[in-house]
DONU-144389 format. One record per residue: x, z, y of N, C-alpha, C in turn; residue in three letters. Coordinates in nm, 4 decimals, decimal comma, padded with zeros to 6 digits. Atoms other than C-alpha are relative to their C-alpha. Layout:
# DONU-144389
+----------+----------+----------+----------+----------+----------+----------+----------+----------+-----+
|      nxx |      nzz |      nyy |     caxx |     cazz |     cayy |      cxx |      czz |      cyy |   r |
+----------+----------+----------+----------+----------+----------+----------+----------+----------+-----+
|        X |        Z |        Y |        X |        Z |        Y |        X |        Z |        Y | ALA |
...
+----------+----------+----------+----------+----------+----------+----------+----------+----------+-----+
END
This chain:
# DONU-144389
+----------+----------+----------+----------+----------+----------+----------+----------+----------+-----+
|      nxx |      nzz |      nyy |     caxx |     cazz |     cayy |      cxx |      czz |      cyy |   r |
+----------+----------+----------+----------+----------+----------+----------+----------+----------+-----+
| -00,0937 | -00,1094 | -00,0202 |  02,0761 |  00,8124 |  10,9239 | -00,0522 |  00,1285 | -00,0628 | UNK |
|  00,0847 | -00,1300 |  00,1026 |  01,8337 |  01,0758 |  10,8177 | -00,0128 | -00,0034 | -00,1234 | UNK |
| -00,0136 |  00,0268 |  00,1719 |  01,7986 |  00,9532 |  10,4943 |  00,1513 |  00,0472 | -00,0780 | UNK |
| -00,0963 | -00,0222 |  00,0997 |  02,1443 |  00,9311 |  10,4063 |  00,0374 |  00,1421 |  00,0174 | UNK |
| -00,0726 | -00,0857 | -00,0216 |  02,2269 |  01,2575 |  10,5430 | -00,1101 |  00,0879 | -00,1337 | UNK |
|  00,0303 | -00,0436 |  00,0997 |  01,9242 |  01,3877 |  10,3016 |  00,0392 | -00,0095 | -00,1630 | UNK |
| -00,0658 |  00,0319 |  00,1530 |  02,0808 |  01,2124 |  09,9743 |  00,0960 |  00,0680 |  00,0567 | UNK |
| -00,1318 | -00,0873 |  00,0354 |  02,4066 |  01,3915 |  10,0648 | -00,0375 |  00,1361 | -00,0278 | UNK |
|  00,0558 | -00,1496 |  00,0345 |  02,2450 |  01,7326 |  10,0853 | -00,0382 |  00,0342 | -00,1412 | UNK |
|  00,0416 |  00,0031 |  00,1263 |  02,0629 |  01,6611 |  09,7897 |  00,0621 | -00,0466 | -00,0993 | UNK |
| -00,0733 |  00,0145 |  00,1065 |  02,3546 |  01,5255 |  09,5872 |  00,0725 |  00,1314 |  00,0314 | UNK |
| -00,1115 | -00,1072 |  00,0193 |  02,5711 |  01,8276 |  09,6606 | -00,0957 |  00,1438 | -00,0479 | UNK |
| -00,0302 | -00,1133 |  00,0898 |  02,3377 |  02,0930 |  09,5507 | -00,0760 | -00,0947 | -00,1252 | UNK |
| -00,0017 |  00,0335 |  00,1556 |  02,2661 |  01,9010 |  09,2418 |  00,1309 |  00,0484 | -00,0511 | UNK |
| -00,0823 | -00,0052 |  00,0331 |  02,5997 |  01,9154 |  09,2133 |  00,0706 |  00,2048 | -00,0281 | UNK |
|  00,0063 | -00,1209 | -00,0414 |  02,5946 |  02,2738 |  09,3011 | -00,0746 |  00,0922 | -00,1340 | UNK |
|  00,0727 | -00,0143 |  00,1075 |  02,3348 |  02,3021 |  09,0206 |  00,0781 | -00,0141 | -00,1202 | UNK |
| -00,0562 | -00,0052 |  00,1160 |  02,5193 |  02,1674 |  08,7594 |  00,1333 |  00,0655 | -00,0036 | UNK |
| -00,1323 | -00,0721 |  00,0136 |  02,8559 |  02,3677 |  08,8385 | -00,0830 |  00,1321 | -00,0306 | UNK |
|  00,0150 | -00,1370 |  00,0174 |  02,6196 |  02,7149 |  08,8204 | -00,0597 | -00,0754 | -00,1640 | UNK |
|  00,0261 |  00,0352 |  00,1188 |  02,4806 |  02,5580 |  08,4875 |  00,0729 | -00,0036 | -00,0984 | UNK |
| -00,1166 | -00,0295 |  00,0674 |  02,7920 |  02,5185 |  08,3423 |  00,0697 |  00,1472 | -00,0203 | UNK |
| -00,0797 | -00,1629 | -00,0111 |  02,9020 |  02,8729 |  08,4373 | -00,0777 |  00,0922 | -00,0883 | UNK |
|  00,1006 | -00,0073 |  00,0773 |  02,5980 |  02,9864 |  08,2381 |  00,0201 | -00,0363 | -00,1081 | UNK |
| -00,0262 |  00,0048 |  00,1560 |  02,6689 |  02,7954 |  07,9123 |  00,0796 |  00,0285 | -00,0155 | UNK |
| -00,0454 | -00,0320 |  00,0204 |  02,9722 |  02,9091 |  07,9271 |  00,0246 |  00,1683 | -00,0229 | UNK |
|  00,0077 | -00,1114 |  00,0375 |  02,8953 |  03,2630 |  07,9496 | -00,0911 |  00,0375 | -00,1111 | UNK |
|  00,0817 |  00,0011 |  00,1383 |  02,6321 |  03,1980 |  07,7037 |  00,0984 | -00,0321 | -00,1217 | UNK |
| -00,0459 |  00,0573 |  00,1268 |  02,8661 |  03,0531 |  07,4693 |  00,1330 |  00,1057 | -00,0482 | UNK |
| -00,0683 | -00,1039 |  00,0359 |  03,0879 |  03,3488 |  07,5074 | -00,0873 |  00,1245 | -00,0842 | UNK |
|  00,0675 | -00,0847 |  00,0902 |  02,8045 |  03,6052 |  07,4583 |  00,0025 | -00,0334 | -00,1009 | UNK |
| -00,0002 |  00,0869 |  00,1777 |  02,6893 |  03,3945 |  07,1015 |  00,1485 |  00,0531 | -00,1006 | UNK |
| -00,1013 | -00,0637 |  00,0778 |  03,0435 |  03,4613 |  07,0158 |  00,0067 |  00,1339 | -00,0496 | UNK |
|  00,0199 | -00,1972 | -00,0021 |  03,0295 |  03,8652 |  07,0583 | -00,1462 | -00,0191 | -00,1077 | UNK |
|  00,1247 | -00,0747 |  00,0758 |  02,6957 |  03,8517 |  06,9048 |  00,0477 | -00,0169 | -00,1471 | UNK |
| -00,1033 |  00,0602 |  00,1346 |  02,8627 |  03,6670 |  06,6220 |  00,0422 |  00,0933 | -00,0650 | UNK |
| -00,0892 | -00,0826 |  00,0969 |  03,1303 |  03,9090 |  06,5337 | -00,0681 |  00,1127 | -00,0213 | UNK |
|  00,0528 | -00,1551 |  00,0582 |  02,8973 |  04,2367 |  06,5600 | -00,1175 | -00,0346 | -00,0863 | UNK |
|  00,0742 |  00,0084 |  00,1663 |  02,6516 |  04,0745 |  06,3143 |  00,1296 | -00,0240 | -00,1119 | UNK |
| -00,0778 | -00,0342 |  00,1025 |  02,9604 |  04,0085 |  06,1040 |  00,0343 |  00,1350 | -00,0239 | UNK |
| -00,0448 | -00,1591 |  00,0095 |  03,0726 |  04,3608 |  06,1544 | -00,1038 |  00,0718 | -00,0544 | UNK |
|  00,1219 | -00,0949 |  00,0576 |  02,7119 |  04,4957 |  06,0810 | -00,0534 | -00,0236 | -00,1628 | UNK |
|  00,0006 |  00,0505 |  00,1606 |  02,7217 |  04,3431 |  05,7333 |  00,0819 |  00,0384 | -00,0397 | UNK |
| -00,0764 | -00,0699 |  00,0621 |  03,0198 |  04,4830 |  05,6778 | -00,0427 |  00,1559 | -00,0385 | UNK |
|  00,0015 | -00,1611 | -00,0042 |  02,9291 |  04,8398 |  05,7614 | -00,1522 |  00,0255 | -00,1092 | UNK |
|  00,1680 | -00,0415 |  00,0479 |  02,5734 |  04,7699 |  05,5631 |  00,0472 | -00,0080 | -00,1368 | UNK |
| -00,0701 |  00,0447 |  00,1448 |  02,8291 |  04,6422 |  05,2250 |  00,0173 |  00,1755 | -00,0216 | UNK |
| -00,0443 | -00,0833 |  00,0245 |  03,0176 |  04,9533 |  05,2878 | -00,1142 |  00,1472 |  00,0022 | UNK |
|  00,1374 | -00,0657 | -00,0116 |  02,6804 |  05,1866 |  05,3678 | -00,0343 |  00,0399 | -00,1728 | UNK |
|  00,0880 |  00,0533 |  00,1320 |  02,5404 |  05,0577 |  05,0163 |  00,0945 |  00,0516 | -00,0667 | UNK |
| -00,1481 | -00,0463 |  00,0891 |  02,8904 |  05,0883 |  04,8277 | -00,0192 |  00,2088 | -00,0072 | UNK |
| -00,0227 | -00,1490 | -00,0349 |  02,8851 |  05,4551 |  04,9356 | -00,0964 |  00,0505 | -00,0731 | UNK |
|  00,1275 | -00,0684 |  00,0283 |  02,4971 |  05,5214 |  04,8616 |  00,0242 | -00,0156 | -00,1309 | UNK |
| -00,0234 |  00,0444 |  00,1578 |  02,5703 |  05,3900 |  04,5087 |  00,0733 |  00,0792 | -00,0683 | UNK |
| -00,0756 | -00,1405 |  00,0917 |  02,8323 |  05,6421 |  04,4412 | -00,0146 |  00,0945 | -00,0166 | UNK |
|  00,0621 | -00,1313 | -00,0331 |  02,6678 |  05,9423 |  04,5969 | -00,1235 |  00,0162 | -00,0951 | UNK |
|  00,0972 | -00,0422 |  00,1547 |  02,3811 |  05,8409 |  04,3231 |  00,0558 | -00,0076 | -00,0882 | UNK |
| -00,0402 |  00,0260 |  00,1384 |  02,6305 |  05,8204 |  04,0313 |  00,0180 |  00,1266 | -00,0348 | UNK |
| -00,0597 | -00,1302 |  00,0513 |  02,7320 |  06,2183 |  04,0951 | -00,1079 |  00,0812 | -00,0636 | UNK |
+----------+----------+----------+----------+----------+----------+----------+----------+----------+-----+
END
């Protein structure tokens, strides 16, 4: 009786475990995204940066 009542305990927070685990890669896999687009964005602004510096030495 003791036993099984310990495997239930111990399957539910496994279970408990892998639902906060999931909640986690999923917010991880959101951050990654965001980080994503502001390194795309920061390559943009470093194209347009450069573009600029290039003209300001042509005057």
């Amino acid at each position: 009786m003791k036993d099984a009542l310990k495997k239930e305990t111990l399957i539910k927070d496994i279970q408990a475990a892998q639902a906060d685990l999931r909640v986690l890669l999923e917010r991880t896999e959101k951050v990654q995204g965001e980080v994503d687009k502001l390194v795309a964005g920061n390559g943009m602004l470093q194209t347009y940066i450069d573009n600029l510096t290039k003209q300001l030495a042509r005057k």
